[in-house]
C-alpha positions in Angstrom: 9.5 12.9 36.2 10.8 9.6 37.6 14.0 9.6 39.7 16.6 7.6 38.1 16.2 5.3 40.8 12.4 4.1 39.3 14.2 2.7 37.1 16.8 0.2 38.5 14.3 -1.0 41.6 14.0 -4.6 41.8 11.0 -6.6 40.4 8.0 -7.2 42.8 6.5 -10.1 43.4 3.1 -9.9 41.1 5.6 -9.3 38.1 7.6 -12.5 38.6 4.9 -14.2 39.1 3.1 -13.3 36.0 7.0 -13.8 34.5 7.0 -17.3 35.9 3.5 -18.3 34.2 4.4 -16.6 31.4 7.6 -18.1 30.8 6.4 -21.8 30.5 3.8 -21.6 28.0 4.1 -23.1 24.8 3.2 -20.2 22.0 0.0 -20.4 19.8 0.4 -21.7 16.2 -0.6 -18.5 13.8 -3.4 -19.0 11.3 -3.9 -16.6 8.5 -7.4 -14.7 8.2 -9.5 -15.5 5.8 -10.0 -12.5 3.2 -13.7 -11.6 2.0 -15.6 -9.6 0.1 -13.7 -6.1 -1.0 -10.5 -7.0 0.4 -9.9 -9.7 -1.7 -10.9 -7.9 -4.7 -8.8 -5.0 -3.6 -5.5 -7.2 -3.6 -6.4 -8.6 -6.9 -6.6 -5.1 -8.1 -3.2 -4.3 -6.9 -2.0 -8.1 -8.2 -3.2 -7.0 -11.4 -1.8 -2.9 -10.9 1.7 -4.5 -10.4 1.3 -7.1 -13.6 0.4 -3.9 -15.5 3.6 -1.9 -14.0 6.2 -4.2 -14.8 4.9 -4.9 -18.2 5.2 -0.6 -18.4 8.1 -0.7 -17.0 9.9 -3.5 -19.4 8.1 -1.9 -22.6 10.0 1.6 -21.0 13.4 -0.4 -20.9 13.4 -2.3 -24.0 12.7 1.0 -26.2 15.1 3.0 -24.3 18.3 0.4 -25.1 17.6 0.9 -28.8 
């Protein structure tokens, strides 16, 4: 087990470094993935699962008020 000491030490040198060329870069834009093949037919299947659902669910609702 670490002394409690371990764990308030000061930073070395190869860690601000890699701080200091970390600090100034610019971040990367984010791209989405493109989806092939059984994914995309997976999350149509659960587009068309949730469709079904609420349709269930409001068919459930609107018998149950009467």
């Amino acid at each position: 087990m670490h002394s409690q000491e371990d764990f308030h030490s000061a930073a070395t040198p190869e860690f601000l470094a890699f701080l200091e060329d970390e600090v100034h870069q610019e971040p990367k834009p984010l791209t989405r993935a493109p989806i092939q093949g059984w994914i995309q037919v997976a999350f149509w299947g659960l587009r068309i699962y949730i469709a079904v659902m609420l349709i269930m669910v409001a068919i459930g609702f609107a018998r149950g008020i009467h």
